[in-house]
Backbone as CSV, one residue per row, in Angstrom:
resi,resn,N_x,N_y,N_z,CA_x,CA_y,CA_z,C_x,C_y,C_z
1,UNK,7.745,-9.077,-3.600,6.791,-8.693,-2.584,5.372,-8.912,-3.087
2,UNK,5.158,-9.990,-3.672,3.967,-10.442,-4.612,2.548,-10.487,-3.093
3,UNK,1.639,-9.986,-3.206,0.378,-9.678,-2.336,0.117,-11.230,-2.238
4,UNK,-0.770,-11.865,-0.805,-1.145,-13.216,-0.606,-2.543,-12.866,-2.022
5,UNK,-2.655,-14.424,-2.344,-3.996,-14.684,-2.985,-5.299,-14.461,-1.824
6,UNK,-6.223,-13.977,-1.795,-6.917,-13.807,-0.572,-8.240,-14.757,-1.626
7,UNK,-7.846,-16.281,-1.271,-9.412,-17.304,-2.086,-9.303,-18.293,-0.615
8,UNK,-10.527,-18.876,-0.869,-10.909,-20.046,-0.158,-10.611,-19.881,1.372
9,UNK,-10.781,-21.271,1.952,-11.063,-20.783,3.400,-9.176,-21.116,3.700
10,UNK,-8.397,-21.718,3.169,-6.730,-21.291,3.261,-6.567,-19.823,3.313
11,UNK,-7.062,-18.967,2.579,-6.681,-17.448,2.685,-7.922,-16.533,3.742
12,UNK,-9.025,-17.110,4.124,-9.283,-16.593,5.316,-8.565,-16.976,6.546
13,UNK,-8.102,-18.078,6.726,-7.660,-18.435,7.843,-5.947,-17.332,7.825
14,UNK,-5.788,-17.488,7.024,-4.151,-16.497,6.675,-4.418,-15.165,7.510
15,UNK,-5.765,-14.787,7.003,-6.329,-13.229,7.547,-6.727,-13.121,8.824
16,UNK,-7.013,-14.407,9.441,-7.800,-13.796,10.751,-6.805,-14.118,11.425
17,UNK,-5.688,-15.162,11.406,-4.549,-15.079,12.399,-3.621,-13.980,12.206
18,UNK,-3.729,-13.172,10.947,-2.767,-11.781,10.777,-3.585,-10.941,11.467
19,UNK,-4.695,-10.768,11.677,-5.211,-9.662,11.740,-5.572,-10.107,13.944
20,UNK,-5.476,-11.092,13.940,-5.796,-11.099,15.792,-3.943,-10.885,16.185
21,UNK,-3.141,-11.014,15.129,-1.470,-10.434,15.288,-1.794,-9.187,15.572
22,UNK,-1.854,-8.401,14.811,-1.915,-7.074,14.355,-2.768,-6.264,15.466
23,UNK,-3.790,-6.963,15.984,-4.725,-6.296,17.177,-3.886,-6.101,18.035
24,UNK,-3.131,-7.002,18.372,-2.649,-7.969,19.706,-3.327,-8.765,20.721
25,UNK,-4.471,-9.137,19.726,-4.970,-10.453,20.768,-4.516,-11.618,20.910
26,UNK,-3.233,-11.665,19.869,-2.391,-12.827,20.070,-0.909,-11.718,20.362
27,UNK,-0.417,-12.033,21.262,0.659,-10.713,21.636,1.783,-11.450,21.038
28,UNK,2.740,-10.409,21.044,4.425,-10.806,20.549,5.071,-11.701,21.813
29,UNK,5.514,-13.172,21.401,5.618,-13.614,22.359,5.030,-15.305,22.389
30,UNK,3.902,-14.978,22.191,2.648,-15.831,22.925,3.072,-17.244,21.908
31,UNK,2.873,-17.989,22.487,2.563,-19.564,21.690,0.859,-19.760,21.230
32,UNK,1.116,-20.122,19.644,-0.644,-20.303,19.263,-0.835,-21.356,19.392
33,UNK,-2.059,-21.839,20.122,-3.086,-23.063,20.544,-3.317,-23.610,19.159
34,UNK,-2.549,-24.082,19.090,-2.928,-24.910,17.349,-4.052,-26.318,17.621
35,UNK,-4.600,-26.449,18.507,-5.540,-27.274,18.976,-6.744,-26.190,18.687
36,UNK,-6.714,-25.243,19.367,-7.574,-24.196,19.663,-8.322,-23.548,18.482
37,UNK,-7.510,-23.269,17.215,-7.682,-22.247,16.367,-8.208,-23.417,15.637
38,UNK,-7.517,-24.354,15.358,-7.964,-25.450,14.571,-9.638,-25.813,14.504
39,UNK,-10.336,-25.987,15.644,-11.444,-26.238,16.310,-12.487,-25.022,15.661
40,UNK,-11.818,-23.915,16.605,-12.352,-22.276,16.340,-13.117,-21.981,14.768
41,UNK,-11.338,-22.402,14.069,-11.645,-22.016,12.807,-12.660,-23.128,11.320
42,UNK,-12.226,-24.276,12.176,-12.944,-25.465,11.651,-11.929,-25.753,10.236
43,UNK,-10.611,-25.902,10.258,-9.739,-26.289,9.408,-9.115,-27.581,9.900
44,UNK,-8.466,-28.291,8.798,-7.742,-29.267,9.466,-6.292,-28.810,9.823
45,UNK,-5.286,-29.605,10.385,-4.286,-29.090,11.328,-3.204,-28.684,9.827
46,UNK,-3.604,-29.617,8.712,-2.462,-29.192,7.613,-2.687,-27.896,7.254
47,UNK,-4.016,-27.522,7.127,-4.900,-25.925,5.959,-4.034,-25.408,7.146
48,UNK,-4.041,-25.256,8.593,-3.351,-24.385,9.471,-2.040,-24.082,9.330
49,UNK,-1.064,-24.985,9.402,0.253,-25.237,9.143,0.586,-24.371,8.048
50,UNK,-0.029,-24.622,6.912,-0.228,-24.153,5.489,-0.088,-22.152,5.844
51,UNK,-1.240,-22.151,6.228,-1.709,-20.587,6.805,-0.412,-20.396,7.467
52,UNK,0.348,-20.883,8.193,1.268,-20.217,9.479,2.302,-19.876,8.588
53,UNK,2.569,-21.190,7.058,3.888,-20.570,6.441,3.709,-19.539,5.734
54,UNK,2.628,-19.042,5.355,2.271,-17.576,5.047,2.326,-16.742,5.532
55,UNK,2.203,-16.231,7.252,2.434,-15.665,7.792,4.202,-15.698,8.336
56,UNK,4.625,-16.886,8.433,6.078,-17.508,8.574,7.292,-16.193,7.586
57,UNK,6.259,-16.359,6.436,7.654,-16.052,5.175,7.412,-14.353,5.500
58,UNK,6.364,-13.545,6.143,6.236,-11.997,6.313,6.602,-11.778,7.688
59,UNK,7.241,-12.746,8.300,8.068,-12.454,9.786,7.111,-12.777,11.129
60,UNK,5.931,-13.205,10.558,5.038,-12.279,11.706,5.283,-13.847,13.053
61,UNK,5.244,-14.859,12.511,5.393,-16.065,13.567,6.514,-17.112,12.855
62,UNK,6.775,-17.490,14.222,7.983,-18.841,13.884,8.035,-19.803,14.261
63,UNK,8.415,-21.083,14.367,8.289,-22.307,15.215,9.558,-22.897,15.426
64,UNK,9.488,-23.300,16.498,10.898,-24.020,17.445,10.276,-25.457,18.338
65,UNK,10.755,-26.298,17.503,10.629,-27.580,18.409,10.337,-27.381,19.739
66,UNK,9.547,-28.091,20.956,9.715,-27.642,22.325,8.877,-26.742,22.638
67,UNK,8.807,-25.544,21.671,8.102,-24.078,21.907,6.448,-24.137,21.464
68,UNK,6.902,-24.750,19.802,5.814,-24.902,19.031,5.611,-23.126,17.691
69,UNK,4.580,-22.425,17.280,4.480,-21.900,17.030,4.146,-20.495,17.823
70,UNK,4.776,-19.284,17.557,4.665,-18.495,18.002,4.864,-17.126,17.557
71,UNK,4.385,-16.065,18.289,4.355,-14.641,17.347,5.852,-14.205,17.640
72,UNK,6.191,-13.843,16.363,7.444,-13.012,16.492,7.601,-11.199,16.677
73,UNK,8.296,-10.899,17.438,8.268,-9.193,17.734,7.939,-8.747,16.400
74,UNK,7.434,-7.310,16.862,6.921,-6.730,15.529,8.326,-6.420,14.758
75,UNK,9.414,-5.884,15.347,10.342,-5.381,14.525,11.042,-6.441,13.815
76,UNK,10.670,-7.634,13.626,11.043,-8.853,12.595,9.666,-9.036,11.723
77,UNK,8.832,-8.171,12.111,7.675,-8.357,10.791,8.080,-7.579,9.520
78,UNK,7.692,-7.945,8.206,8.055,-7.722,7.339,7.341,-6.429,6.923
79,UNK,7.087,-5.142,7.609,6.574,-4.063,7.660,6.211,-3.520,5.742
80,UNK,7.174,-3.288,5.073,6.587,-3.631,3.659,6.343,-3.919,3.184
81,UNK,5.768,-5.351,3.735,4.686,-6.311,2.970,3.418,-5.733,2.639
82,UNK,3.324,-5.300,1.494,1.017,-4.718,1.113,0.640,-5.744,1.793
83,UNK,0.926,-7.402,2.071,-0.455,-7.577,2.890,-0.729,-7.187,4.300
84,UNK,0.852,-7.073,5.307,0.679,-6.425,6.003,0.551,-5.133,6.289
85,UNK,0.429,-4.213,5.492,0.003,-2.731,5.590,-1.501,-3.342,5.337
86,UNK,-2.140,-3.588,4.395,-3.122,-3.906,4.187,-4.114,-4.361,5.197
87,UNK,-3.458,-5.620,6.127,-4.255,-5.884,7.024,-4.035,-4.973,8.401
88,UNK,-3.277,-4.176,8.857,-3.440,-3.193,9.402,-4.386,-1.883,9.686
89,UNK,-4.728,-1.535,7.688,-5.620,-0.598,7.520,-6.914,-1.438,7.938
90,UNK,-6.937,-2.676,7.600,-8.630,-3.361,7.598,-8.998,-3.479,9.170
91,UNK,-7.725,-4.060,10.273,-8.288,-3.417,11.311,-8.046,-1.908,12.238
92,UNK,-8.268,-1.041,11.290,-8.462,0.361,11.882,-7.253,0.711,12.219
93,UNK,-6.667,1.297,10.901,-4.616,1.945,11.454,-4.888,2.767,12.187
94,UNK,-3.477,2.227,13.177,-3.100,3.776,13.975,-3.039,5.073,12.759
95,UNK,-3.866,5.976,13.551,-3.423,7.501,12.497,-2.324,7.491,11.826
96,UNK,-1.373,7.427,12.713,0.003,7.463,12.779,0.988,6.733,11.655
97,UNK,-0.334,5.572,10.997,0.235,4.975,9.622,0.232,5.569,8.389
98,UNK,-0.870,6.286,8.672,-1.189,7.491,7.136,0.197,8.430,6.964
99,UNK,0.519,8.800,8.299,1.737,9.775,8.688,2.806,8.663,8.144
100,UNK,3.228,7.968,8.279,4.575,6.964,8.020,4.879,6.621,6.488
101,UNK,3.737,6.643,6.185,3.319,6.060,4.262,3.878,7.258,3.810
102,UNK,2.739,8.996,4.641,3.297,9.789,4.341,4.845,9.762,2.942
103,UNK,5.626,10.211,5.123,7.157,10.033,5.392,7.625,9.019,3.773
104,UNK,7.680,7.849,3.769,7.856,7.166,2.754,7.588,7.711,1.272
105,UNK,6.531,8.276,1.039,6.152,8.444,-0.108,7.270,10.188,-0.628
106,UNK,7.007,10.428,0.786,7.656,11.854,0.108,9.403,11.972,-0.089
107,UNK,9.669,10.644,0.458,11.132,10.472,-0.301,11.068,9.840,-1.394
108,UNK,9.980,9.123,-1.752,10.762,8.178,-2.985,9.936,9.250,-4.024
109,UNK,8.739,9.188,-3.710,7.939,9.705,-5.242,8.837,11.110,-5.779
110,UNK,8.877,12.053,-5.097,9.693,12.995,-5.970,10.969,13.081,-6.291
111,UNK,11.571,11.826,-5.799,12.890,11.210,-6.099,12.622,10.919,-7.556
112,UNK,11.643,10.332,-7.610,11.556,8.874,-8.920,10.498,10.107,-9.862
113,UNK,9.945,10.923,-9.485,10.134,12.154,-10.366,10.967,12.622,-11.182
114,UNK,12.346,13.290,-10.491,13.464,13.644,-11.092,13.906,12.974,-11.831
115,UNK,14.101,11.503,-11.575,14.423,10.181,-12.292,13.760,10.448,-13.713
116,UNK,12.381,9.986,-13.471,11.553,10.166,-14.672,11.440,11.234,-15.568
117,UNK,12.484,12.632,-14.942,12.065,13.184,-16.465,13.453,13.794,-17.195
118,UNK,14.691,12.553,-17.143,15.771,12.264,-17.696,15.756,11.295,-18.370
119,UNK,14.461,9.714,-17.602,14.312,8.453,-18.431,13.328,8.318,-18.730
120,UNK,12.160,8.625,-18.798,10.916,8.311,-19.687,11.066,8.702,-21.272
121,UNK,10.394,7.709,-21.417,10.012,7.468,-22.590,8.856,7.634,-23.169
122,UNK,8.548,7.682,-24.606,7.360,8.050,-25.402,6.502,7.371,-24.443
123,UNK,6.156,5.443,-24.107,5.587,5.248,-23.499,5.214,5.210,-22.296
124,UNK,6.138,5.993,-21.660,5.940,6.208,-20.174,5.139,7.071,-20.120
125,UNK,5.442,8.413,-21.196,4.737,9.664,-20.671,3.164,9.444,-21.812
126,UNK,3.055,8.547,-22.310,1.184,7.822,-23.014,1.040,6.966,-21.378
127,UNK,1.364,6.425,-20.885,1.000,5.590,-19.583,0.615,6.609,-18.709
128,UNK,1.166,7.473,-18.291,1.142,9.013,-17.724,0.108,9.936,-17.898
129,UNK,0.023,10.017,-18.978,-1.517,10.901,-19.956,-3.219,9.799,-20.119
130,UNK,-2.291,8.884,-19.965,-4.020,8.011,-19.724,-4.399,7.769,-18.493
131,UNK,-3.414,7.979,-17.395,-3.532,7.741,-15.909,-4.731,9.201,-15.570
132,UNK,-4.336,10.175,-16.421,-4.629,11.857,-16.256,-6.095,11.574,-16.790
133,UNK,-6.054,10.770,-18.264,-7.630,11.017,-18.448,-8.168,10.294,-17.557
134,UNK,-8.187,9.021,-17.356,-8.588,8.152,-16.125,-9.157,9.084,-15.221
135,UNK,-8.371,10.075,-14.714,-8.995,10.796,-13.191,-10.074,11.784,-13.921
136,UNK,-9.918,11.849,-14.884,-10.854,13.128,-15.592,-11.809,12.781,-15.854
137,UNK,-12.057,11.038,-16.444,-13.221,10.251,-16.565,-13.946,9.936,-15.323
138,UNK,-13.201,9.763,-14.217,-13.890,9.276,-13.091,-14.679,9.812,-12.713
139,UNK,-15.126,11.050,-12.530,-16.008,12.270,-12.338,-17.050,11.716,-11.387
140,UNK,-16.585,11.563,-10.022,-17.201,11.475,-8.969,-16.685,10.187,-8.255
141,UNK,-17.029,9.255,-8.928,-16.813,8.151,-8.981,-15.448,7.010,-8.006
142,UNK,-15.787,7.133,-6.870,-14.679,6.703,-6.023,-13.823,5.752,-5.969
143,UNK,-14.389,4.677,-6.872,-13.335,3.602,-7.337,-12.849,3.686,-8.236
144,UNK,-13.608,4.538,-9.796,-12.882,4.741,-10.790,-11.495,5.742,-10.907
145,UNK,-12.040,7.149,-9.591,-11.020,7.781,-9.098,-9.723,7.148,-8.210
146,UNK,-9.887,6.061,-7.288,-9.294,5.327,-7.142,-8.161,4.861,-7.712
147,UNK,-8.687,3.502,-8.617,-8.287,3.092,-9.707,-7.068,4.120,-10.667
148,UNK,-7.408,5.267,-11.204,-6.850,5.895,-11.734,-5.655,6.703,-10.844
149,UNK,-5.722,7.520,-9.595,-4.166,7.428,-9.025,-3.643,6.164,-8.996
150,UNK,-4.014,5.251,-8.570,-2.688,3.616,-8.679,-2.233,3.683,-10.424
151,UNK,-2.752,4.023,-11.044,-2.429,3.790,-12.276,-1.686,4.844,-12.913
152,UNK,-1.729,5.941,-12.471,-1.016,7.560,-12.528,0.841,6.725,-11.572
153,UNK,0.504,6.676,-10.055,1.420,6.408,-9.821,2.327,5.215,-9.590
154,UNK,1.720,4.290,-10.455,2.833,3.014,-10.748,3.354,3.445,-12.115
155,UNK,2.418,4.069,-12.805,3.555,4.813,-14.392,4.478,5.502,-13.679
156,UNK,4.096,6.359,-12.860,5.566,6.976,-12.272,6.698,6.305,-11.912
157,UNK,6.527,5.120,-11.053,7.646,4.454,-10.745,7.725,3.450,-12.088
158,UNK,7.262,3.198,-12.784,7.635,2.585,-13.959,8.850,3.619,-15.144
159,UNK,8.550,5.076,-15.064,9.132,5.480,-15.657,10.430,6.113,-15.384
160,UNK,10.991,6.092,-13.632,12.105,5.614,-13.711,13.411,5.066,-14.008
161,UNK,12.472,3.491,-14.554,13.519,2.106,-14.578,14.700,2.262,-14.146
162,UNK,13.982,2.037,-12.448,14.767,1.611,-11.549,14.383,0.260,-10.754
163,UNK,14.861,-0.592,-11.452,14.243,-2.108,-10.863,13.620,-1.822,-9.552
164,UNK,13.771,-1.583,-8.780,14.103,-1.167,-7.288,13.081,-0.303,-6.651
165,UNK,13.355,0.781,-7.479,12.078,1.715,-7.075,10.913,1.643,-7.690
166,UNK,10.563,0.538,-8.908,9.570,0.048,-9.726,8.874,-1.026,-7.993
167,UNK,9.752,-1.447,-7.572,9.538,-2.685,-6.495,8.893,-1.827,-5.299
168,UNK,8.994,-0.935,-5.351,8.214,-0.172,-4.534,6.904,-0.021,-4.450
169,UNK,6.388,-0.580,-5.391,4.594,-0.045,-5.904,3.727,-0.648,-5.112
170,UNK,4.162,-2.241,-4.522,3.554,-2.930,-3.154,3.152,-1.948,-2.374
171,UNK,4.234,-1.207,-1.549,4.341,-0.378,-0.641,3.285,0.863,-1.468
172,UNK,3.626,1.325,-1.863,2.750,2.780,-2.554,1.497,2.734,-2.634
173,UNK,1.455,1.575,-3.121,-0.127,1.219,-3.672,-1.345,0.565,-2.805
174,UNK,-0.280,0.224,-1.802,-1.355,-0.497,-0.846,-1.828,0.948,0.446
175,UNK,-0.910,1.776,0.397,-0.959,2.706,1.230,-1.620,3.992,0.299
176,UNK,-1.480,3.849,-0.583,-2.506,5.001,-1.180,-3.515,4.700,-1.795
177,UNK,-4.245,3.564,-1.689,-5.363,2.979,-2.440,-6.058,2.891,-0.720
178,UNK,-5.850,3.125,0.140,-6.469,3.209,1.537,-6.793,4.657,1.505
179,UNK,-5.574,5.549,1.189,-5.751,7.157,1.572,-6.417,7.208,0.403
180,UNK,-6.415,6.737,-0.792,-7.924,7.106,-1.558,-9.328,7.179,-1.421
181,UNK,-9.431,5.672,-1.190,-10.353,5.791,-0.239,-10.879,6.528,0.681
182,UNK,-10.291,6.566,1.872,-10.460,7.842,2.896,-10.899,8.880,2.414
183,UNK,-10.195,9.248,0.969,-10.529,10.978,0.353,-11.346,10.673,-0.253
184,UNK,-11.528,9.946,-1.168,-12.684,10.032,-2.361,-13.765,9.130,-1.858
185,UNK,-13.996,8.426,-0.606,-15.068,7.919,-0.047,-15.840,8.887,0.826
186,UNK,-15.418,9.869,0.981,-16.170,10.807,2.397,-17.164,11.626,1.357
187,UNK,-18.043,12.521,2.055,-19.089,12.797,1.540,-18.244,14.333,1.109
188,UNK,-17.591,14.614,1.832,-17.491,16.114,1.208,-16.955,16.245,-0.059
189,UNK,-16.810,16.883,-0.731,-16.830,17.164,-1.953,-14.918,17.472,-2.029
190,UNK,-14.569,16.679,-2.837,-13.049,16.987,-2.707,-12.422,17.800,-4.245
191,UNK,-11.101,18.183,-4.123,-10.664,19.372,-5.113,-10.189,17.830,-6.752
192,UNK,-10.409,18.680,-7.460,-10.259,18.294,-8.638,-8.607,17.312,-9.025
193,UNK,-8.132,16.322,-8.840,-7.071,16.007,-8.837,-6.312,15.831,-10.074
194,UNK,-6.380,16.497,-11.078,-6.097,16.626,-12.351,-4.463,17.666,-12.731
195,UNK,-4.977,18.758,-12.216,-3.844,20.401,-12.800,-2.909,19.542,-11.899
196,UNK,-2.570,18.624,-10.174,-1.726,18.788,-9.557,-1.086,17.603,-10.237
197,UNK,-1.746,16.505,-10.363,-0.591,15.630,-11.378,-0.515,15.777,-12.930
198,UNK,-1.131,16.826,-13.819,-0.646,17.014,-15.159,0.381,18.230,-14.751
199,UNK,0.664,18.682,-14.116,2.105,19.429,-13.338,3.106,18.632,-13.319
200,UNK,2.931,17.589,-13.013,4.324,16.631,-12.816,4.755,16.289,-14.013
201,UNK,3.449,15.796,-14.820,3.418,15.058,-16.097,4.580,16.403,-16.905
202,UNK,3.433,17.262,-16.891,4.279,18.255,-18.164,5.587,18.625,-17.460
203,UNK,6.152,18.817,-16.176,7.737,18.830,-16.339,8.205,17.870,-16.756
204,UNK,8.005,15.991,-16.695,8.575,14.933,-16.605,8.770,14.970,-18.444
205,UNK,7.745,15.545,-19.075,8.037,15.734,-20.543,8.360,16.742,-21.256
206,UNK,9.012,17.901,-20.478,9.753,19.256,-20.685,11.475,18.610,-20.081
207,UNK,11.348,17.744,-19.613,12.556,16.858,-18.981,12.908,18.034,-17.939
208,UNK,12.195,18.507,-17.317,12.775,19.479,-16.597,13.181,18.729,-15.005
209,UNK,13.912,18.226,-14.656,13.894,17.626,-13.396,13.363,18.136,-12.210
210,UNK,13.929,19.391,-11.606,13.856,20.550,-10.899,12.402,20.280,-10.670
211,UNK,11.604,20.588,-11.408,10.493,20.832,-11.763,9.423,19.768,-11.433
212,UNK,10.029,18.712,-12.054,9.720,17.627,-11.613,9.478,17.134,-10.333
213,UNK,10.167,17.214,-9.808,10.223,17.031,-8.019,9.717,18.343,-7.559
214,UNK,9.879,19.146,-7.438,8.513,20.231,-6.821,6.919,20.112,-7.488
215,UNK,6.853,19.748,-8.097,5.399,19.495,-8.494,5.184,18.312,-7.755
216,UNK,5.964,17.313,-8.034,5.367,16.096,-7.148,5.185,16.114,-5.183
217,UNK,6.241,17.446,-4.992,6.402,17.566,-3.896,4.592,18.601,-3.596
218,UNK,4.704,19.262,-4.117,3.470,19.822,-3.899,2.472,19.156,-4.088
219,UNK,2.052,17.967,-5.136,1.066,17.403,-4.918,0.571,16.336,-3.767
220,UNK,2.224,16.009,-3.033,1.903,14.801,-2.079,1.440,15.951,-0.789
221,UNK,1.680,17.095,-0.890,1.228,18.219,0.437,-0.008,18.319,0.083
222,UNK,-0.589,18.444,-0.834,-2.421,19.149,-0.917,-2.993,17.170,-0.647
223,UNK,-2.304,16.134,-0.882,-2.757,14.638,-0.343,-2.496,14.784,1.360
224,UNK,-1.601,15.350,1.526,-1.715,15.518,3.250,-3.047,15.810,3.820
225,UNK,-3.218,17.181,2.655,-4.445,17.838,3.326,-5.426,17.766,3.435
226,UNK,-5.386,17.079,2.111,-6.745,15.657,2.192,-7.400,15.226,3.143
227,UNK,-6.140,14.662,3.528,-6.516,13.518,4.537,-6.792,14.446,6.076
228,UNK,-5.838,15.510,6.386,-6.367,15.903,7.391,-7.640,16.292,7.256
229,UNK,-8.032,16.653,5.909,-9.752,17.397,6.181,-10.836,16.640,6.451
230,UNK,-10.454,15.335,6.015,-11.398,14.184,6.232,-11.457,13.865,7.910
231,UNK,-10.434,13.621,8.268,-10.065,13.514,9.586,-10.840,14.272,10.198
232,UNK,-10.922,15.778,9.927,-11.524,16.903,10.860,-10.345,17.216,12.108
């Protein structure tokens, strides 16, 4: 589930036909004016073609002799693709996506909690403790705070090793590096994010499982609340 390269005018053109998908100014259904966009976008007809099999391989359009190119229903889009969560958030998610990532996150992460504190290792739980200073260094700082949950919680699913749920971090990361944002970009002053993930940490290295998964469960609830407070 490797993220598109987003360079040159090949990876803008990738973005603005995902993202007039995603509006629905090109609806599920519709045949694209490959005359049209071509012109619009000022590419030649190959850079286009090129762009469509990018969008092609994440479900979102298909082509049929006769038909030509066209958008495919959403429920054949490749919904866990980070670039499509990604380009979703960039044009303004439904609320309702923060809620779904939610849903998602709160099955796997305190799953892969429990996991982690039967299989981590010396270096999982040093990957773990530098994720912790990370947030402690950031001290205000919205990208460095940022930065440091993705790095807190891909050690988590790293310490697992569960091929599988390691493959998850697309999904995680693209959806909580948005709700970071959201929290640590707003002006109000937000709670210290440190005691709720060195909670997880120190059960995952007391191997306490139990423990493990209620801490993580409690920390993804005070991230709920986050987000509702920002919201208003």
């Amino acid at each position: 589930m490797a993220q598109y390269a987003r360079r040159g005018v090949h990876g803008q053109t990738v973005e603005v036909i995902a993202r007039r998908i995603l509006a629905g100014e090109i609806a599920a259904g519709e045949t694209l004016n490959m005359t049209a966009l071509q012109e619009e976008l000022d590419v030649s007809l190959t850079a286009l073609r090129e762009a469509l099999k990018v969008l092609s391989a994440k479900g979102m359009v298909d082509a049929r002799q006769k038909r030509g190119t066209f958008v495919r229903p959403r429920a054949d889009w490749n919904l866990l693709d980070g670039d499509v969560i990604r380009w979703q958030f960039a044009e303004g998610a439904d609320p309702r996506l923060f809620d779904k990532l939610h849903e998602v996150r709160s099955i796997v992460e305190p799953a892969a909690a429990r996991l982690a504190a039967s299989r981590a290792t010396e270096a999982d739980l040093a990957a773990l403790a530098g994720a912790l200073d990370e947030m402690a260094a950031a001290n205000g700082d919205p990208a460095a705070a940022v930065a440091a949950d993705l790095s807190f919680h891909r050690a988590l699913l790293n310490a697992t090793h569960n091929e599988l749920l390691e493959r998850m971090e697309v999904v995680m990361e693209t959806g909580l590096a948005e709700r970071d944002r959201l929290v640590h970009g707003g002006v109000e002053p937000h709670d210290d994010p440190v005691p709720s993930h060195l909670a997880v940490v120190e059960a995952i290295r007391a191997q306490n499982a139990t423990a493990a998964e209620t801490a993580m469960r409690v920390l993804l609830e005070k991230a709920v609340r986050d987000v509702e407070k920002v919201r208003g």
